[in-house]
N, C-alpha and C positions, 0 to 999 in steps of 0.2 A: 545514392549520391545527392537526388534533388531533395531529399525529404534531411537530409544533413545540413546542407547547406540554405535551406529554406531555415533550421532550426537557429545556426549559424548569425545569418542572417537578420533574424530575429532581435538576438541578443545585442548584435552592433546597431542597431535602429534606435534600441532603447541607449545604450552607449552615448550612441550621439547626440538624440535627446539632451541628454544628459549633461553632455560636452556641450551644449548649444547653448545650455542653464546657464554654466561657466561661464561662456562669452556674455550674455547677456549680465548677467551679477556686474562682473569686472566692469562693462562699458556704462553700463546703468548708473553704477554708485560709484565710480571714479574716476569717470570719465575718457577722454580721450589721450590725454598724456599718462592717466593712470594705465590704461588698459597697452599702453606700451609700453609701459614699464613691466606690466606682465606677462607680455608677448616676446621681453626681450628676454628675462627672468626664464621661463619656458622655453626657448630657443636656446640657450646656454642647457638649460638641463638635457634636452634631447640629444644635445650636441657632444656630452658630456656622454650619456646611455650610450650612442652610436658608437661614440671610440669603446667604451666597455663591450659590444659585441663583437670586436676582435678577437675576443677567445668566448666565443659563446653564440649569442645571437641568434639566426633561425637555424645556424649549426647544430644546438643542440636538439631539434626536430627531427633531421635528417640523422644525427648518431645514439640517441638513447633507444628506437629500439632494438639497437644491436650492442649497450655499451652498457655497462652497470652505473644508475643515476650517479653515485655518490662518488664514483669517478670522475664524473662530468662536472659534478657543480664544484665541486673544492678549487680547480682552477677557473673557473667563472666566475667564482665566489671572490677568488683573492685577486682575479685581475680587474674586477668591478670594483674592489674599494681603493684600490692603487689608482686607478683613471677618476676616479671621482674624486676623492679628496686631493690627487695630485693635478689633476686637470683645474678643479677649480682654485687651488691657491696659485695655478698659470695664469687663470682669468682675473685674480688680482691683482699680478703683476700687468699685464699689456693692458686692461680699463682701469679708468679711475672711480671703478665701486664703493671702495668702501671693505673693509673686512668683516663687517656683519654680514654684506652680502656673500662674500665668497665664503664664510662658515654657513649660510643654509644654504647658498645652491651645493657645496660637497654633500651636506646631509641630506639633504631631498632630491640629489642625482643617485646620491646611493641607495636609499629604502626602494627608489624606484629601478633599480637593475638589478637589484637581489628580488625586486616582488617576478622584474620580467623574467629573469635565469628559471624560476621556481614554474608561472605559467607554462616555459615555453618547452619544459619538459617533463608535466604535463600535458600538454598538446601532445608530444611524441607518443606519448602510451597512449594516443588517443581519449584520452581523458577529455571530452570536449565539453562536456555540461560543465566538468570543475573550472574549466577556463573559461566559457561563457560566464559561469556566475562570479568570478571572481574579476575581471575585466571591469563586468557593469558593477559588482559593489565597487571596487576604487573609484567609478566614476560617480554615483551614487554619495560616496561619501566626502569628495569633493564638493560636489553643489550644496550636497547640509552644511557642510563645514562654513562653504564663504555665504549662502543665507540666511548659518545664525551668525558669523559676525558682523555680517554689513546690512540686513534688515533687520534682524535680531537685536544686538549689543550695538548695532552702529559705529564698527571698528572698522572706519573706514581707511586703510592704510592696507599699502604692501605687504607688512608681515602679516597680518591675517590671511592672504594667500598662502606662505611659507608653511604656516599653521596647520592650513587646512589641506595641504599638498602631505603633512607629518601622518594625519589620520589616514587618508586616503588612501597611501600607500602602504602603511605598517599595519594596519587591521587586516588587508588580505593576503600580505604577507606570510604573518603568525598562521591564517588557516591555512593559506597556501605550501606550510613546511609541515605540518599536521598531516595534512593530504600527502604530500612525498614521504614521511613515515610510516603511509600505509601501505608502500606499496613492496613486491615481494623480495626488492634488492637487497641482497645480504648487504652488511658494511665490510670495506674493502680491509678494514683496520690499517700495520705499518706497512701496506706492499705498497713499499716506497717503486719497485719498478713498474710495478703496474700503474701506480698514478704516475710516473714520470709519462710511461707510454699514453696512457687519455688526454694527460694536456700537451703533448705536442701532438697529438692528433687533432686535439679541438684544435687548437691553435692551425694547425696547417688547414682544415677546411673550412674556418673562418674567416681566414684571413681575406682567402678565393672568393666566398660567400659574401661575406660585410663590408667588403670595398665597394661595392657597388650599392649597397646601402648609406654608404658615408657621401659618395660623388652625389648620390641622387637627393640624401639632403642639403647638399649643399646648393644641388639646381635649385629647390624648394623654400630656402630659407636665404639665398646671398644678398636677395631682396629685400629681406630685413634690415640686416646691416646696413646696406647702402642706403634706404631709406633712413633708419636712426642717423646715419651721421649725415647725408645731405639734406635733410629735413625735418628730423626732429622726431622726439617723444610723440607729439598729437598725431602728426603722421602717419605714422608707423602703426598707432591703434588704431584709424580707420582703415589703413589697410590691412591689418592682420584680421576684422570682422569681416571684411567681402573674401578675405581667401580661409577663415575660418567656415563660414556658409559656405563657399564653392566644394572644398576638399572636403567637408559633409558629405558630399556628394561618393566620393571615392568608397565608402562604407558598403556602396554595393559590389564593386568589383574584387574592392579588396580581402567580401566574403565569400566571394567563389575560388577567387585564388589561392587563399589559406586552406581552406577545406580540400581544392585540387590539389595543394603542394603535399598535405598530409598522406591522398591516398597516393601521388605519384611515388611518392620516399618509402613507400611501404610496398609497393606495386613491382612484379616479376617484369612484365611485358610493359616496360613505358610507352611505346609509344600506341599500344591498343589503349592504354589509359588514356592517354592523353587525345585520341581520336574518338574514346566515352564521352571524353568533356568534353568535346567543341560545340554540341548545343548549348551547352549552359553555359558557353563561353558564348557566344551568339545572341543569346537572351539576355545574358550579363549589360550588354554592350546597347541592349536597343532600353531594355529602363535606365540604364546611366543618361541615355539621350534623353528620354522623356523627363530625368530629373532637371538634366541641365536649363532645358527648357523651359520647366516650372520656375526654378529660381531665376533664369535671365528674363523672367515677366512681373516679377516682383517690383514694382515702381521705389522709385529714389524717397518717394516720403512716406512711404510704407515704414521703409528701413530708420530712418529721423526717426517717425514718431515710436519707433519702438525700442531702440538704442539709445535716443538722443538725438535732437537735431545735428551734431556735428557728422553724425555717421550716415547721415542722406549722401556722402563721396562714395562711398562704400558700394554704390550701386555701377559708377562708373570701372572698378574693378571688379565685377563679377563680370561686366560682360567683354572686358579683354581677358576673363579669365576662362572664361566658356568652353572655346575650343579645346583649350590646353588642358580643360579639367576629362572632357570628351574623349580626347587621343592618347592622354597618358592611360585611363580606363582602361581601352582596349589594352593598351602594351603592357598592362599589369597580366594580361594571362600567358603574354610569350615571357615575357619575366621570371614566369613561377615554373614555366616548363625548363627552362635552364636551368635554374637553380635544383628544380629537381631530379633535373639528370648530371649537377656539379658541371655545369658547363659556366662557371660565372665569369669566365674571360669576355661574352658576347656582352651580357647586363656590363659587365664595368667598364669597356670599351662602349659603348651606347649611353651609359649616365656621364662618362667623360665626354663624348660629343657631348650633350648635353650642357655640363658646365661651361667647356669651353664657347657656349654661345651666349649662355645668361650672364655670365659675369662682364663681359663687353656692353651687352646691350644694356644691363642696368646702369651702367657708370655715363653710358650714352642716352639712354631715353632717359631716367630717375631726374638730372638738372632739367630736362626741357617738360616732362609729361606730369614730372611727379610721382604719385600712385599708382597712378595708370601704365605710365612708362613702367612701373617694378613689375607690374600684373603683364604685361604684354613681353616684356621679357621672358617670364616664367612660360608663356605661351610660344615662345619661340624655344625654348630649350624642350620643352617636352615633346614640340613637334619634330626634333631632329631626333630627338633621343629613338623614339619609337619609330618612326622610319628605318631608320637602322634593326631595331627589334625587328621588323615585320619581315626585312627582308630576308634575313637568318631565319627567321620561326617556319618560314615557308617553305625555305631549301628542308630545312632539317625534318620535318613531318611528310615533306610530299603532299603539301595542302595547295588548295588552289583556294582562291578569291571568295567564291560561293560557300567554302568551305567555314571562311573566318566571318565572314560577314553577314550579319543579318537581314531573312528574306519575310513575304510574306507567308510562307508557311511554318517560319520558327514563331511570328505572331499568332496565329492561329492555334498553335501547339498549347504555347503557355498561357492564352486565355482559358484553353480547355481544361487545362490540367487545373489552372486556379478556381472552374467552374464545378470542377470536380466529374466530368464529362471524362 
């Protein structure tokens, strides 16, 4: 398991890197109104992928390896293009965008849920290298795309992002459907009852599954919004750089968790699994602190002189983002335990406390704090949300405190082991 998710690991590190390129490119060469323009851009498309996991999503991790793939992806497939291109012609009714924008957020929400449906099961067959490598190439091919237009050709404009979002996601796509033809599922052909039965079975365990994905971006992202409309484009891109850097940070939990949800969903005896993991849930949880840590010492003109001088604010939201980036951490591994025993009633009741605190708090701090008020928000929602996790996670396992929390001998362990001791 440790030498998986070390691999794991790995591969989201370089990811983020990668991701990091991204923010950097955008805020560099476009500045701070530019770089909210494509934080806003990005947050519709996500927003966009999320509704398309209501028939799919990490659902199909949990039933491909019990279901034939091509059962699975035909309704992923056709409920991904309907929430995309239908979702975003919604978005250009309620904003005043523009329909150039809403034809490429439909196209660049779509290549990007048909590349995720295609990942995400492969993941299930445990396919893990093919989804490590196919992850970091879209992100990979991202950062080429916007450094030859904006250092390169000097296409310094929005649609070069849109552009380079087309590569990104349709190159790993194409291999990504190459890989699913190799694998040993027959094609179902017309058994029209037998796909009737896969997609309302996707559909019924996604629903359960992806609601709680949908509340929890909503905790993560209402912030945006309320920042774009009470303050602006420039805004909104310094704040989307300090919780770009901070949610960096999330790359370590969210690779033990992935890795734990795969072996739980495959796993006879869950809760011996899940009592396998709690050291690596424990070690998880003390380098997420030592991250936090590194980046909350990062000085205000460290971040200026490397973003831009307008992005030195940036620093005042990382460290009301700190704890919130710390405690949601931890709650990512009672998270993955529900979901993979299909408990998602606990997560969507838990992301819904959640909402219902961030959304108050922004519309209340965002006019007096600003940025930091949107950052302190997001810190309050995730400290409620996971309270509520922690207290379920405990009943439900028979865990006590020593158990989830890290001591000095789980330090000790994972020096050794990284010393090779």
């Amino acid at each position: 398991m440790l030498q998986r998710i070390l691999r794991h690991f790995t591969a989201r590190v370089l990811t983020a890197g990668l991701g990091f390129a991204v923010v950097w490119l955008t805020a560099h060469y476009l500045g701070a109104a530019g770089r909210g323009q494509v934080s806003l851009f990005f947050t519709d498309v996500s927003a966009l992928a999320l509704l398309a996991g209501l028939v799919g999503g990490s659902s199909l991790i949990y039933l491909v390896p019990r279901r034939n793939v091509w059962l699975l992806l035909a309704p992923a497939y056709a409920w991904g293009a309907l929430v995309s291109l239908g979702g975003a012609a919604v978005v250009g009714l309620l904003r005043p965008v523009g329909w150039a924008y809403v034809g490429h957020l439909g196209a660049v929400a779509l290549v990007q849920v048909l590349l995720s449906i295609n990942v995400l099961l492969l993941l299930g067959r445990q396919r893990e290298q093919a989804y490590n490598a196919l992850t970091t190439a879209q992100a990979g091919l991202l950062a080429l795309g916007l450094a030859l237009a904006y250092a390169g050709a000097h296409w310094l404009r929005i649609e070069a992002y849109y552009y380079a979002n087309y590569l990104a996601y349709g190159l790993p796509w194409g291999i990504s459907m190459a890989l699913l033809l190799r694998l040993p599922d027959a094609r179902p052909g017309r058994r029209w009852p037998r796909r009737r039965a896969a997609a309302r079975e996707l559909a019924r365990h996604s629903r359960g599954a992806h609601l709680s994905n949908l509340l929890a971006f909503a905790n993560y992202r209402f912030s945006y919004y309320a920042v774009a409309g009470l303050a602006g484009p420039a805004a909104l891109g310094v704040l989307s750089v300090g919780v770009a850097l901070a949610e960096a940070i999330w790359l370590i939990p969210r690779s033990t968790s992935l890795i734990q949800y795969v072996a739980l969903v495959n796993a006879a005896d869950k809760r011996g699994q899940t009592y396998a993991a709690l050291r690596g849930s424990r070690l998880t949880l003390l380098a997420t602190a030592g991250a936090v840590l590194a980046l909350a010492a990062v000085p205000a003109g460290w971040l200026a002189g490397f973003f831009g001088p307008e992005f030195g604010a940036a620093h005042g939201v990382i460290l009301a983002l700190a704890p919130g980036i710390l405690v949601n951490g931890a709650g990512m591994q009672a998270s993955t335990y529900f979901a993979g025993v299909a408990r998602y009633g606990v997560n969507n009741r838990a992301t819904l406390l959640g909402l219902a605190i961030t959304a108050p708090a922004c519309l209340l701090l965002v006019p007096r704090l600003g940025i930091v008020g949107a950052a302190l928000s997001m810190t309050l929602a995730y400290c409620g949300s996971v309270a509520y996790l922690f207290y379920h996670y405990r009943r439900a396992i028979g865990a006590t405190w020593a158990d989830l929390l890290p001591g000095p001998a789980d330090l000790r362990w994972g020096l050794a082991r990284l010393s090779g001791r």
